[in-house]
mmCIF file of the N, C-alpha and C atoms, coordinates in Angstrom:
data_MODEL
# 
_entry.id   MODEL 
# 
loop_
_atom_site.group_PDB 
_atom_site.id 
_atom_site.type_symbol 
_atom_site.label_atom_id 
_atom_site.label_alt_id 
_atom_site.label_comp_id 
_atom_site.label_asym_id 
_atom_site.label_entity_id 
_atom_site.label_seq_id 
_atom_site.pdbx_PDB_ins_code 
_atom_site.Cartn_x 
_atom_site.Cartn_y 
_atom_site.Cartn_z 
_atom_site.occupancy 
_atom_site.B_iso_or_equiv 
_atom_site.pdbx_formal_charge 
_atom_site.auth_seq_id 
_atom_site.auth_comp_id 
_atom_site.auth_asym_id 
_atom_site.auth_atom_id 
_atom_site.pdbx_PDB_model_num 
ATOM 1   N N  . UNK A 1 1  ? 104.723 120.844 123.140 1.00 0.00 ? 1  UNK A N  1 
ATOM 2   C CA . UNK A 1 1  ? 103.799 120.119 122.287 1.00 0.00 ? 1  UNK A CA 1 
ATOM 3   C C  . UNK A 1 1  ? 102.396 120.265 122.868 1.00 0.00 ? 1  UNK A C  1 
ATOM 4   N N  . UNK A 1 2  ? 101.660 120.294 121.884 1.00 0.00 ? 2  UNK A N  1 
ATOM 5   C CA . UNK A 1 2  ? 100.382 120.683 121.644 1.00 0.00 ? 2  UNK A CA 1 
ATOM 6   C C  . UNK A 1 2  ? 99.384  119.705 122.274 1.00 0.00 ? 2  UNK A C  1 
ATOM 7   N N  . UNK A 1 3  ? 97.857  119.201 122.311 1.00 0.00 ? 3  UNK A N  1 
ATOM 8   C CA . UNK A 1 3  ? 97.220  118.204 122.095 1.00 0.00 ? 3  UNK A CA 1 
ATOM 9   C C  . UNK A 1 3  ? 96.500  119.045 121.106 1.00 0.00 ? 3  UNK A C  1 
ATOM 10  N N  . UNK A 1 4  ? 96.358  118.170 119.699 1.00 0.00 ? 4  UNK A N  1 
ATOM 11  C CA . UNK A 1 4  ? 94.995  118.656 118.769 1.00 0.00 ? 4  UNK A CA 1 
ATOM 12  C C  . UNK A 1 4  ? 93.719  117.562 118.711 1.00 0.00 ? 4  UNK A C  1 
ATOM 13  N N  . UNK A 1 5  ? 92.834  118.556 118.617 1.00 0.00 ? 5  UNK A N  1 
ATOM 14  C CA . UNK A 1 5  ? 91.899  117.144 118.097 1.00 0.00 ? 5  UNK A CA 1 
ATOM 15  C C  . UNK A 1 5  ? 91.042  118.209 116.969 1.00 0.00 ? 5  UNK A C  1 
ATOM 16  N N  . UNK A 1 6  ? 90.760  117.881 115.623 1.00 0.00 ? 6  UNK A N  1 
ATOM 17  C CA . UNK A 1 6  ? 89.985  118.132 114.886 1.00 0.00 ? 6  UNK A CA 1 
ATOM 18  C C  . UNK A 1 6  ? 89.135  117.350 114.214 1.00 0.00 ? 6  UNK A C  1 
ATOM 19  N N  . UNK A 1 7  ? 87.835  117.907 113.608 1.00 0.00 ? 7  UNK A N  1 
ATOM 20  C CA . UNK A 1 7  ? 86.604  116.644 112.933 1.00 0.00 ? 7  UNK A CA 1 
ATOM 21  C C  . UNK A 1 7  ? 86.761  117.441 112.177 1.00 0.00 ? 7  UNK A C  1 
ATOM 22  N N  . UNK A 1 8  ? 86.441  116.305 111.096 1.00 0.00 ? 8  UNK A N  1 
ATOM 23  C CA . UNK A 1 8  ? 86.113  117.193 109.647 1.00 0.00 ? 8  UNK A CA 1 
ATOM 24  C C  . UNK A 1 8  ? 86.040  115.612 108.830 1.00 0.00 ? 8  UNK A C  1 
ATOM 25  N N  . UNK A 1 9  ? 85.728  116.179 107.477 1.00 0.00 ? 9  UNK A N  1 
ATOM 26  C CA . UNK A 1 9  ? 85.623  115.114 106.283 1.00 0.00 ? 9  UNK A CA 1 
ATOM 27  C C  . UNK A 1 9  ? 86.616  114.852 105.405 1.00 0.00 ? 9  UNK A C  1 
ATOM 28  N N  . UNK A 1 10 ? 87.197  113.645 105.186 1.00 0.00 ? 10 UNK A N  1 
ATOM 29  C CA . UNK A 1 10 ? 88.396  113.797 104.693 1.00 0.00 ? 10 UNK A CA 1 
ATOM 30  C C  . UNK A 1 10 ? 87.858  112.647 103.247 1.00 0.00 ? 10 UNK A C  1 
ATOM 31  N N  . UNK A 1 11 ? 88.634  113.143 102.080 1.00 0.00 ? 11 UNK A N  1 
ATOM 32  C CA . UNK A 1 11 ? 88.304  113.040 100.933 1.00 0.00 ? 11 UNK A CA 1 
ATOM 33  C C  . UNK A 1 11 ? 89.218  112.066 100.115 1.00 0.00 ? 11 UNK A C  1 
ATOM 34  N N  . UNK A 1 12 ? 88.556  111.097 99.385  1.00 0.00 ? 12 UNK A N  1 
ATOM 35  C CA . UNK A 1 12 ? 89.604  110.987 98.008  1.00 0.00 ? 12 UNK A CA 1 
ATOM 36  C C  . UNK A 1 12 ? 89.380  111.785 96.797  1.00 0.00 ? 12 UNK A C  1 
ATOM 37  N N  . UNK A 1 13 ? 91.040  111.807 96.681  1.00 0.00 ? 13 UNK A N  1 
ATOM 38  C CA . UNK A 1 13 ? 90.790  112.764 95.156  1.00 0.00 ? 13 UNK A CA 1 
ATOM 39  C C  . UNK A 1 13 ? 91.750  112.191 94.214  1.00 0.00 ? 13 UNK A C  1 
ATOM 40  N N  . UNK A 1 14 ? 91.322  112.185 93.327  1.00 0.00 ? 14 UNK A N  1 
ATOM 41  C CA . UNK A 1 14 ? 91.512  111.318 91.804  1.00 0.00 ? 14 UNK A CA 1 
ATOM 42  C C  . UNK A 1 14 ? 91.676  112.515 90.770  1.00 0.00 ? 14 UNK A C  1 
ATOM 43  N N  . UNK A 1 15 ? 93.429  112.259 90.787  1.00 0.00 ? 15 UNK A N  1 
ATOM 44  C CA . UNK A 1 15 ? 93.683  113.552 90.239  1.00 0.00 ? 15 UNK A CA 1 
ATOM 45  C C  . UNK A 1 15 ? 93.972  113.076 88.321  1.00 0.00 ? 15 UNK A C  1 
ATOM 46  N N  . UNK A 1 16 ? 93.429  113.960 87.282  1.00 0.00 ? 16 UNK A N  1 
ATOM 47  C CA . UNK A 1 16 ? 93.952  113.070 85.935  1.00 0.00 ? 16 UNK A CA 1 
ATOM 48  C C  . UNK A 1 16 ? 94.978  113.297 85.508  1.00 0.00 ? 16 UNK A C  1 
ATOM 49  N N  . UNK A 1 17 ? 96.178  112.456 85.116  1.00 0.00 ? 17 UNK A N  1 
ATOM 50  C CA . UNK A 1 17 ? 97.040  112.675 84.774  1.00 0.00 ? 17 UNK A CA 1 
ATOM 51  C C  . UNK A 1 17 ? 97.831  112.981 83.552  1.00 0.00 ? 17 UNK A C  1 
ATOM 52  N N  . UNK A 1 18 ? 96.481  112.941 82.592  1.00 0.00 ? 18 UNK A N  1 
ATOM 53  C CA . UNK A 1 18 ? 96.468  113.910 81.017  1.00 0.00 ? 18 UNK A CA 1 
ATOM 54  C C  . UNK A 1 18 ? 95.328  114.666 80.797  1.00 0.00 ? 18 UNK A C  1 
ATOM 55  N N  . UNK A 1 19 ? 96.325  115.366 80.087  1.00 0.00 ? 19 UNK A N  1 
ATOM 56  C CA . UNK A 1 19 ? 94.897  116.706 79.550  1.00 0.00 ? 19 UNK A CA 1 
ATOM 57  C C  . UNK A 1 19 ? 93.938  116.074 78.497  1.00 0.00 ? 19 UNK A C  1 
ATOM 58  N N  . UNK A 1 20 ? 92.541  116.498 78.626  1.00 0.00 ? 20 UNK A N  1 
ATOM 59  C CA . UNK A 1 20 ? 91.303  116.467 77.304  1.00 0.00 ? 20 UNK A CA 1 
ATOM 60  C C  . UNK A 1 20 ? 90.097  115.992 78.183  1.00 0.00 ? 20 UNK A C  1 
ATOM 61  N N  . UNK A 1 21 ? 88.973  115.619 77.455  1.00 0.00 ? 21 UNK A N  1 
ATOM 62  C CA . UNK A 1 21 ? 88.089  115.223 78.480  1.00 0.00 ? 21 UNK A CA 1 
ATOM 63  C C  . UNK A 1 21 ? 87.663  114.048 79.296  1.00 0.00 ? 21 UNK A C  1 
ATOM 64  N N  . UNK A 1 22 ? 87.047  114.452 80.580  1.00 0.00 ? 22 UNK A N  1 
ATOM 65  C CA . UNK A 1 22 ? 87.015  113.173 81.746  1.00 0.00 ? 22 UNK A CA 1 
ATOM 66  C C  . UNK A 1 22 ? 86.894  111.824 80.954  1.00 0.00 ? 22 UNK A C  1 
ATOM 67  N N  . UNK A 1 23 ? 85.964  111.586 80.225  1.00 0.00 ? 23 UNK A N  1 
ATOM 68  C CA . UNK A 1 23 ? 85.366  110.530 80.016  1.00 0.00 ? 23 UNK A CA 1 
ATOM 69  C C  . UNK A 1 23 ? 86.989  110.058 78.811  1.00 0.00 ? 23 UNK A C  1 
ATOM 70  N N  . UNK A 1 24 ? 87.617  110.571 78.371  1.00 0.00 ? 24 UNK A N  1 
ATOM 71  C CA . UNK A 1 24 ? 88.829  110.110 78.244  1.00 0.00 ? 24 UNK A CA 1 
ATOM 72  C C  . UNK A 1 24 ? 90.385  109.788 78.751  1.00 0.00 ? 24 UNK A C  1 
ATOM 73  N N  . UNK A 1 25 ? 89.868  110.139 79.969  1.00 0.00 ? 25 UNK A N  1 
ATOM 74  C CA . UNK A 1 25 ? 91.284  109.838 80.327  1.00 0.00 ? 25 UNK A CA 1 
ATOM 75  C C  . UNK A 1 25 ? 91.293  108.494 81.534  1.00 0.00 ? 25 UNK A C  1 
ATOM 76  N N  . UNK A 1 26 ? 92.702  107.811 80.754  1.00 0.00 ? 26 UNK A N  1 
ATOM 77  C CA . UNK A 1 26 ? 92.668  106.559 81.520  1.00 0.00 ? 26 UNK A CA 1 
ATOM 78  C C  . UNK A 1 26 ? 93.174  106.540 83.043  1.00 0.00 ? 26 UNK A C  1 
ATOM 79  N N  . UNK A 1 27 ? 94.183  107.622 83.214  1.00 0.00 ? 27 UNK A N  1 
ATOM 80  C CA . UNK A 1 27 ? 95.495  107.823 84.235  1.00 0.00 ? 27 UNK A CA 1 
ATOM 81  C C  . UNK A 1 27 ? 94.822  108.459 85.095  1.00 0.00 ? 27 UNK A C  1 
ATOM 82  N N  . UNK A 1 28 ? 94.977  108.233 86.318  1.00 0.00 ? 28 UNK A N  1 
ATOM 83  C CA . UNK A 1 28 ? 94.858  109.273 87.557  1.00 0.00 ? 28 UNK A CA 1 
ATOM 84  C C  . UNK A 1 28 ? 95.622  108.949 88.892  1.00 0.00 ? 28 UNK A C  1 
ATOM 85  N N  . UNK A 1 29 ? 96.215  110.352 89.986  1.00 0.00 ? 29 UNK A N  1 
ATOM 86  C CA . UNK A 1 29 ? 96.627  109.636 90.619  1.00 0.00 ? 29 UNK A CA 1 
ATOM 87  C C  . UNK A 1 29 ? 96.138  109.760 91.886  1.00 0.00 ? 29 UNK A C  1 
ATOM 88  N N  . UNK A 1 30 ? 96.123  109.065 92.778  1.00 0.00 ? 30 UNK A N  1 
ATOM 89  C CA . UNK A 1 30 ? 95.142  109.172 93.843  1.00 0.00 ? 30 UNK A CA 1 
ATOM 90  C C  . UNK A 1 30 ? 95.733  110.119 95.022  1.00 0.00 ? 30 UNK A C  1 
ATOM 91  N N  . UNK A 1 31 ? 95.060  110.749 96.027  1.00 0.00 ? 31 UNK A N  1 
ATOM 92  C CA . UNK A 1 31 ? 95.457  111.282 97.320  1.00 0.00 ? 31 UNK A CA 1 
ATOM 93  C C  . UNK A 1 31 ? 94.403  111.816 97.822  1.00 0.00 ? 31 UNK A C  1 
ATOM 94  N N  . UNK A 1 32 ? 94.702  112.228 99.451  1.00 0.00 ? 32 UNK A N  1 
ATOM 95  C CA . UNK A 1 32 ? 93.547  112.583 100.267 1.00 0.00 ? 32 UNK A CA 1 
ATOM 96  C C  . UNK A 1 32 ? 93.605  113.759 100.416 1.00 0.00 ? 32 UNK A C  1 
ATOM 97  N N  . UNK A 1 33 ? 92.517  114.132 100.652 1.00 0.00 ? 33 UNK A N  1 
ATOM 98  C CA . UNK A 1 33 ? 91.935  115.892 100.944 1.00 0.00 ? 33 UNK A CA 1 
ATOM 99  C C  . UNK A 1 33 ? 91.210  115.777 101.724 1.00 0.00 ? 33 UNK A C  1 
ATOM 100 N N  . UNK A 1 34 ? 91.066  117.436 102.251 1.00 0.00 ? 34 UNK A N  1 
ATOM 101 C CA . UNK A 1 34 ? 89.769  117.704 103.470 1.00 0.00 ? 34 UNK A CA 1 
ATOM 102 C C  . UNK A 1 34 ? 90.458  118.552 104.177 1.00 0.00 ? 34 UNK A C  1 
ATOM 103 N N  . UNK A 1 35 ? 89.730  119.991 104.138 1.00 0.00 ? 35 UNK A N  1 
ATOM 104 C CA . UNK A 1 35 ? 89.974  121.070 105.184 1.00 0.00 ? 35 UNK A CA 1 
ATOM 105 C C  . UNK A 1 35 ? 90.495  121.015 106.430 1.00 0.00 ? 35 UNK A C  1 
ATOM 106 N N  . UNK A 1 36 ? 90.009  120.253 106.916 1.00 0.00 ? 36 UNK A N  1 
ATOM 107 C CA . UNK A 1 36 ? 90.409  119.517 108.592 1.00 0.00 ? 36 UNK A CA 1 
ATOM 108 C C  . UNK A 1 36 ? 91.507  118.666 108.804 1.00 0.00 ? 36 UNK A C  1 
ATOM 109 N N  . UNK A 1 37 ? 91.632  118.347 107.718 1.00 0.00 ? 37 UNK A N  1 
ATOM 110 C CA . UNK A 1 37 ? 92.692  117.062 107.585 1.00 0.00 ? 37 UNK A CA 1 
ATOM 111 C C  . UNK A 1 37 ? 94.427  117.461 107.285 1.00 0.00 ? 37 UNK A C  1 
ATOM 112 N N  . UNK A 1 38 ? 93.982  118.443 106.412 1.00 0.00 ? 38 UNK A N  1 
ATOM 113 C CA . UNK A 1 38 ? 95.435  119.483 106.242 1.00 0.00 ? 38 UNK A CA 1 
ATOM 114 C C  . UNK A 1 38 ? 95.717  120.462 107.011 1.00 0.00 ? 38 UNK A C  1 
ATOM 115 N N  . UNK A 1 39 ? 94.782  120.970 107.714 1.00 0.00 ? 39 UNK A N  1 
ATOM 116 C CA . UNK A 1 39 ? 95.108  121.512 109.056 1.00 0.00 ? 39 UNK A CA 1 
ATOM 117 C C  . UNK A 1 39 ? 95.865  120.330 110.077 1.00 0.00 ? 39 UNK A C  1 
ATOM 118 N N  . UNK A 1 40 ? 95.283  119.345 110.314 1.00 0.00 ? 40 UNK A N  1 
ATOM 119 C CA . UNK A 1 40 ? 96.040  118.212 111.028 1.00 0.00 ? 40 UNK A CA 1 
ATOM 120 C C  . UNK A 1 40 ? 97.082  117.409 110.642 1.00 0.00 ? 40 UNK A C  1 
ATOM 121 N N  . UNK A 1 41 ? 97.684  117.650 109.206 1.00 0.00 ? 41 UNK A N  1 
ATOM 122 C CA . UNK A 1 41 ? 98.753  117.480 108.922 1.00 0.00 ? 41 UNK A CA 1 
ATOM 123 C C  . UNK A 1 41 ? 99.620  118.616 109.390 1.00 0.00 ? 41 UNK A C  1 
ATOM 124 N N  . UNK A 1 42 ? 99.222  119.586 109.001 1.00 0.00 ? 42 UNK A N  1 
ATOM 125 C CA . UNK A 1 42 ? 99.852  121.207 109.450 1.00 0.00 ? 42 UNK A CA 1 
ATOM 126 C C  . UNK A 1 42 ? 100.553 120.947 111.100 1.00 0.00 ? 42 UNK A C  1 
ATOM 127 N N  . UNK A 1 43 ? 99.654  120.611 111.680 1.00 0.00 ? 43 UNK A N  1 
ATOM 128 C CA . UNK A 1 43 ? 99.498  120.551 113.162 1.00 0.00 ? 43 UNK A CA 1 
ATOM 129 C C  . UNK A 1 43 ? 100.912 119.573 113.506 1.00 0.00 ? 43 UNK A C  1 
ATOM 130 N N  . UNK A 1 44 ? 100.580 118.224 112.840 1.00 0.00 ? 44 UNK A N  1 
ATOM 131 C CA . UNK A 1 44 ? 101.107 117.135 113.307 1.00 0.00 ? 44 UNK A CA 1 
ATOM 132 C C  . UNK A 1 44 ? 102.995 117.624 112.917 1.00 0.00 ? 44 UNK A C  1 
ATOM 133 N N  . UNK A 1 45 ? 102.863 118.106 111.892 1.00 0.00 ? 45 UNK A N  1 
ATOM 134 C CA . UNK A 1 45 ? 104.183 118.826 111.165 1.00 0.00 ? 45 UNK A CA 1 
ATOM 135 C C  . UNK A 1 45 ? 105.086 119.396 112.077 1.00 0.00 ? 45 UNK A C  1 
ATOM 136 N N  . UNK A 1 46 ? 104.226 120.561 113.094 1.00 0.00 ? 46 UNK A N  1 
ATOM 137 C CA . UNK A 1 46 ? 104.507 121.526 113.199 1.00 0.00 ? 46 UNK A CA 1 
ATOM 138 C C  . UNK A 1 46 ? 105.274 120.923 115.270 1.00 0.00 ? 46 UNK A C  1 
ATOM 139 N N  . UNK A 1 47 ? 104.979 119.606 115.848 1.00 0.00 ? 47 UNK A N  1 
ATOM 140 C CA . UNK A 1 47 ? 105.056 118.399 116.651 1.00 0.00 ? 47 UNK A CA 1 
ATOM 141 C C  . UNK A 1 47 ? 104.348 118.234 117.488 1.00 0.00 ? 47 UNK A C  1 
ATOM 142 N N  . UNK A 1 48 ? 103.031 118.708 117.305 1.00 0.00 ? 48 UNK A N  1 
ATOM 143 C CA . UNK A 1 48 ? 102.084 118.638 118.337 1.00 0.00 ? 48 UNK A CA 1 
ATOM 144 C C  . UNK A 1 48 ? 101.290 117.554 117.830 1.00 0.00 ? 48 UNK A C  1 
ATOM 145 N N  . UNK A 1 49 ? 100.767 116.859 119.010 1.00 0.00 ? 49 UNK A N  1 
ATOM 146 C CA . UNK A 1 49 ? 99.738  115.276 119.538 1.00 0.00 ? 49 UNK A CA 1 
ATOM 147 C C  . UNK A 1 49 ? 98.445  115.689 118.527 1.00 0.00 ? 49 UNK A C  1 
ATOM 148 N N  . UNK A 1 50 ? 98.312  115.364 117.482 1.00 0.00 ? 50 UNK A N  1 
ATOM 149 C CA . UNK A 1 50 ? 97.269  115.293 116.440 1.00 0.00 ? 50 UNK A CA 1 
ATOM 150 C C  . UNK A 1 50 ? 96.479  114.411 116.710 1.00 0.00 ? 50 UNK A C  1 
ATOM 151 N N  . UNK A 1 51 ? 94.863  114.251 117.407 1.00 0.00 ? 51 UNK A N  1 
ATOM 152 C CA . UNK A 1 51 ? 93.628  113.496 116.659 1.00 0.00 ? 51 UNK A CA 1 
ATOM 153 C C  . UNK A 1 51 ? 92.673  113.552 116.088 1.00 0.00 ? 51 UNK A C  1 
ATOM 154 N N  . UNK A 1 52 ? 92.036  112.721 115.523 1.00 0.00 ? 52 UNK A N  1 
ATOM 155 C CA . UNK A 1 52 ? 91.612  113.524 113.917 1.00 0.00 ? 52 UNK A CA 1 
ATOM 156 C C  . UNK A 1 52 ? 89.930  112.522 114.021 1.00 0.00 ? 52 UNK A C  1 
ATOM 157 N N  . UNK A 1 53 ? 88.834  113.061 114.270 1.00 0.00 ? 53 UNK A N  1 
ATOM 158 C CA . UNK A 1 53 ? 88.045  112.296 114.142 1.00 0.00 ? 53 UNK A CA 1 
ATOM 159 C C  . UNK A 1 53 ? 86.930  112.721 112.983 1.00 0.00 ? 53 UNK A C  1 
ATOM 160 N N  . UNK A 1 54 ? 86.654  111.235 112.600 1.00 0.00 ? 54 UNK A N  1 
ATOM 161 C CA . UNK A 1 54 ? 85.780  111.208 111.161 1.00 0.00 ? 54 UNK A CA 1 
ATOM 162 C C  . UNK A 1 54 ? 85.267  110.040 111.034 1.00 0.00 ? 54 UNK A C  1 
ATOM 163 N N  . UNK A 1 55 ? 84.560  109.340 109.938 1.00 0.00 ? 55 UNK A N  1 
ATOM 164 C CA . UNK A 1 55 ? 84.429  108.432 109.645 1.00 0.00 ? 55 UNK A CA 1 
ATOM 165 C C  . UNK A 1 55 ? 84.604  108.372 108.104 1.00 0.00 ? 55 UNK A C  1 
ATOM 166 N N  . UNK A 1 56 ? 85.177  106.783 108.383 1.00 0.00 ? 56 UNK A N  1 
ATOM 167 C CA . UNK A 1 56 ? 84.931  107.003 106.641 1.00 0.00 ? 56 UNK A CA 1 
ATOM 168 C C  . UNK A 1 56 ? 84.780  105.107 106.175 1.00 0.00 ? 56 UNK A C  1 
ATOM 169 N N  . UNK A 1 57 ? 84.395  104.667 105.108 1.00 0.00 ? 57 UNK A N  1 
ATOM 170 C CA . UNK A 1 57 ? 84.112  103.774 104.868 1.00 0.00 ? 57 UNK A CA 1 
ATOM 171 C C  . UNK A 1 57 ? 85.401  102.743 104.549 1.00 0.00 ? 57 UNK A C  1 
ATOM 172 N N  . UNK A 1 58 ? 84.331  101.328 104.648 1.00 0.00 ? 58 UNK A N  1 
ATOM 173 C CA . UNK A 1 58 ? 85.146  100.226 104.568 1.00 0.00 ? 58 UNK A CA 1 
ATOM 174 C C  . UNK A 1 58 ? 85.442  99.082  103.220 1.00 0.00 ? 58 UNK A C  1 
ATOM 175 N N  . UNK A 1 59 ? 86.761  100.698 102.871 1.00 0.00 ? 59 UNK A N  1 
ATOM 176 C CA . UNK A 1 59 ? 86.930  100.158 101.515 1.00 0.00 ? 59 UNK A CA 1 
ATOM 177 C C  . UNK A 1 59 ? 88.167  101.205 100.835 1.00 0.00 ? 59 UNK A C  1 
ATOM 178 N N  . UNK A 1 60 ? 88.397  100.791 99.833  1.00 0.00 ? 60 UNK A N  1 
ATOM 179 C CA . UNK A 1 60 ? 90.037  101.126 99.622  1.00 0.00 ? 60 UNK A CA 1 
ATOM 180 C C  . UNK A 1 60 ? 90.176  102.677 99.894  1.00 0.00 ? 60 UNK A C  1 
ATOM 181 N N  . UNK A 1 61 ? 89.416  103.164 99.283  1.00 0.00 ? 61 UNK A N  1 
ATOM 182 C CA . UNK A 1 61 ? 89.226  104.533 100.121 1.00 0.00 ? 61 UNK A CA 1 
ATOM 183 C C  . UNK A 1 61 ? 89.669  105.135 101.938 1.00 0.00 ? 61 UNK A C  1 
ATOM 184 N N  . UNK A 1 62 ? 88.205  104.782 101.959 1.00 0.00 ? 62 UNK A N  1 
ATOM 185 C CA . UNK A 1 62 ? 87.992  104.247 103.706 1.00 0.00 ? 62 UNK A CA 1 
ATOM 186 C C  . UNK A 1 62 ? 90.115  103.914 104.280 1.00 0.00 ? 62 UNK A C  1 
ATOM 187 N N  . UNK A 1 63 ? 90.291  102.980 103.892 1.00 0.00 ? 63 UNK A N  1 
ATOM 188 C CA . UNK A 1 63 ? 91.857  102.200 104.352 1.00 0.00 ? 63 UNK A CA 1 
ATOM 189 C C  . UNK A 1 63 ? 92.804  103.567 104.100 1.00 0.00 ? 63 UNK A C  1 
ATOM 190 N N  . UNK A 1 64 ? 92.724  103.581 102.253 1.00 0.00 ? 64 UNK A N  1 
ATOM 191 C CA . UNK A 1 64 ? 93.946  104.839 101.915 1.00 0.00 ? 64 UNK A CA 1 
ATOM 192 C C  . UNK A 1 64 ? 93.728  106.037 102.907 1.00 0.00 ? 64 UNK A C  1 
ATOM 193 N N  . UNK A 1 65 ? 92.773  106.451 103.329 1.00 0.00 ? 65 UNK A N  1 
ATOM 194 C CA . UNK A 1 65 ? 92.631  107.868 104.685 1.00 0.00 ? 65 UNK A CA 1 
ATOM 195 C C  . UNK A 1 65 ? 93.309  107.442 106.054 1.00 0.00 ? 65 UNK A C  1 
ATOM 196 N N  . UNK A 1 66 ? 92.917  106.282 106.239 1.00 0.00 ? 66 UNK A N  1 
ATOM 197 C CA . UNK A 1 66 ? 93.527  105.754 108.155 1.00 0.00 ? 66 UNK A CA 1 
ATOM 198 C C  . UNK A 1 66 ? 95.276  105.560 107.184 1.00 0.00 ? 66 UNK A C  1 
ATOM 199 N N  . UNK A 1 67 ? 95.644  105.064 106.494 1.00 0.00 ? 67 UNK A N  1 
ATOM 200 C CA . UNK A 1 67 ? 96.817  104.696 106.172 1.00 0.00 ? 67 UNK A CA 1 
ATOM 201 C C  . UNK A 1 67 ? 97.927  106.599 106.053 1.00 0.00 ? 67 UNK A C  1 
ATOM 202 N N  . UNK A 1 68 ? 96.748  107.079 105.217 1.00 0.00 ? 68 UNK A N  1 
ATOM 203 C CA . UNK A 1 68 ? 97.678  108.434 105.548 1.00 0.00 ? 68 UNK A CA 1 
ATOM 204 C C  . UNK A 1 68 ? 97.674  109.238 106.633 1.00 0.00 ? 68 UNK A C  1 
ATOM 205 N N  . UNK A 1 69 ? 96.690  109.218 107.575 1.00 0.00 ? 69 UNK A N  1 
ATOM 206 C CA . UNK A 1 69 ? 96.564  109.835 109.007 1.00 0.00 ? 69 UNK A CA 1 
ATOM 207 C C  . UNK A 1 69 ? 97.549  109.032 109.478 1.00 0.00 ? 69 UNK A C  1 
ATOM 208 N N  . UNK A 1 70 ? 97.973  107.458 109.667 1.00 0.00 ? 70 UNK A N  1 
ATOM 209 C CA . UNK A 1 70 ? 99.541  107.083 110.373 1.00 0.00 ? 70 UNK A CA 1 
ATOM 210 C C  . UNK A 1 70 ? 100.267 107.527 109.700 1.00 0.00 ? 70 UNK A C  1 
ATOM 211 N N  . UNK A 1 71 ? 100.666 107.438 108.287 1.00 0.00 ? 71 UNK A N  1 
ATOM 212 C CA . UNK A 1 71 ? 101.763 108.390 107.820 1.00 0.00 ? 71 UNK A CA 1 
ATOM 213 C C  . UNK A 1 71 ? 101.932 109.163 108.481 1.00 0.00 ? 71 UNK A C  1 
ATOM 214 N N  . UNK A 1 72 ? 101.070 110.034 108.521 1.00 0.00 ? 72 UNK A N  1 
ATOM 215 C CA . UNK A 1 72 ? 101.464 111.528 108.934 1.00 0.00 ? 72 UNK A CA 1 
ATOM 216 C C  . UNK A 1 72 ? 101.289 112.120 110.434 1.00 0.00 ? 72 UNK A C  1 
ATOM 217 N N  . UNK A 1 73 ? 101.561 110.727 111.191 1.00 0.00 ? 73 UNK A N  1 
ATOM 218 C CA . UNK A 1 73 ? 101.953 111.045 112.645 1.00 0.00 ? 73 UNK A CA 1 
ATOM 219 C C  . UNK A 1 73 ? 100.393 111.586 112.987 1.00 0.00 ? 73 UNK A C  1 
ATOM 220 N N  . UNK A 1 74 ? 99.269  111.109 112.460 1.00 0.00 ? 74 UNK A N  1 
ATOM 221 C CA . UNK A 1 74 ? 97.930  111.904 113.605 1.00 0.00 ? 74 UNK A CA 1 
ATOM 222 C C  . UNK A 1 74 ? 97.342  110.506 113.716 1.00 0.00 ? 74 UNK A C  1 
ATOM 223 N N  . UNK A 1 75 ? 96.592  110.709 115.222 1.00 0.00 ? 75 UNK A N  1 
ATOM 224 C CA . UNK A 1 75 ? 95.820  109.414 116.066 1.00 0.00 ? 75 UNK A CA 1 
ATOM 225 C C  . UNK A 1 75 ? 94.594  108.760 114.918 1.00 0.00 ? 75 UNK A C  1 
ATOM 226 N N  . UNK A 1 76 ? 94.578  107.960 114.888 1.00 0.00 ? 76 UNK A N  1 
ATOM 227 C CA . UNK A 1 76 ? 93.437  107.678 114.177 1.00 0.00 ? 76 UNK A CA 1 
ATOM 228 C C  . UNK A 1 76 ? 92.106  106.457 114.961 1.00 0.00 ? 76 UNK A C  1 
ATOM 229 N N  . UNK A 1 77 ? 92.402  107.030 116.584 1.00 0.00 ? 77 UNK A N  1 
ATOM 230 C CA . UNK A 1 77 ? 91.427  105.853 116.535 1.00 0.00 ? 77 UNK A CA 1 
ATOM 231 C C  . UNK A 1 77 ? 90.452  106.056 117.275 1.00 0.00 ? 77 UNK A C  1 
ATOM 232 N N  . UNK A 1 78 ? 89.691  107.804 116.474 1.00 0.00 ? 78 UNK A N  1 
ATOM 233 C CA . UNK A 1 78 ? 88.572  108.178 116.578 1.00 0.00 ? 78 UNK A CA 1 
ATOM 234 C C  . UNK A 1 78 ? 87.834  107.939 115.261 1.00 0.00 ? 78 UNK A C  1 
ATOM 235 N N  . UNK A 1 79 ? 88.715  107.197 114.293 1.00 0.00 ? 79 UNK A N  1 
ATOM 236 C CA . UNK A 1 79 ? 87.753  107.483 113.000 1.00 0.00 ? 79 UNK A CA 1 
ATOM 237 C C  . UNK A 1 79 ? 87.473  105.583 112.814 1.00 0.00 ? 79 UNK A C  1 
# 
């Protein structure tokens, strides 16, 4: 096993869950993104010591990112 540490920006994404245009659709479903971040899932997968530093805000957003970095087995308490 590894030690990782990667920075990068990690994202919400608000995916729609019917076809036609934005301003019509009610459904979406949420999840995180970011170049750095799926590499450190990759990492954490693969059983190497994942930490992942970023910042991100304090708010459901902000929470849903630290909540999926523990999911997914990487340190979170550089962000």
């Amino acid at each position: 096993m590894k030690n990782v540490l990667t920075i990068g920006e990690a994202m919400g994404l608000l995916i729609a869950e019917e076809k036609g245009p934005l301003e019509s659709v009610e459904h979406f479903s949420r999840h995180v993104c970011g170049a750095e971040l799926n590499y450190a899932v990759g990492m954490a997968r693969l059983g190497n010591n994942v930490s992942y530093i970023s910042k991100v805000g304090i708010d459901p957003f902000g929470r849903c990112i630290v909540n999926f970095l523990k999911e997914n087995n990487i340190h979170e308490q550089y962000v």
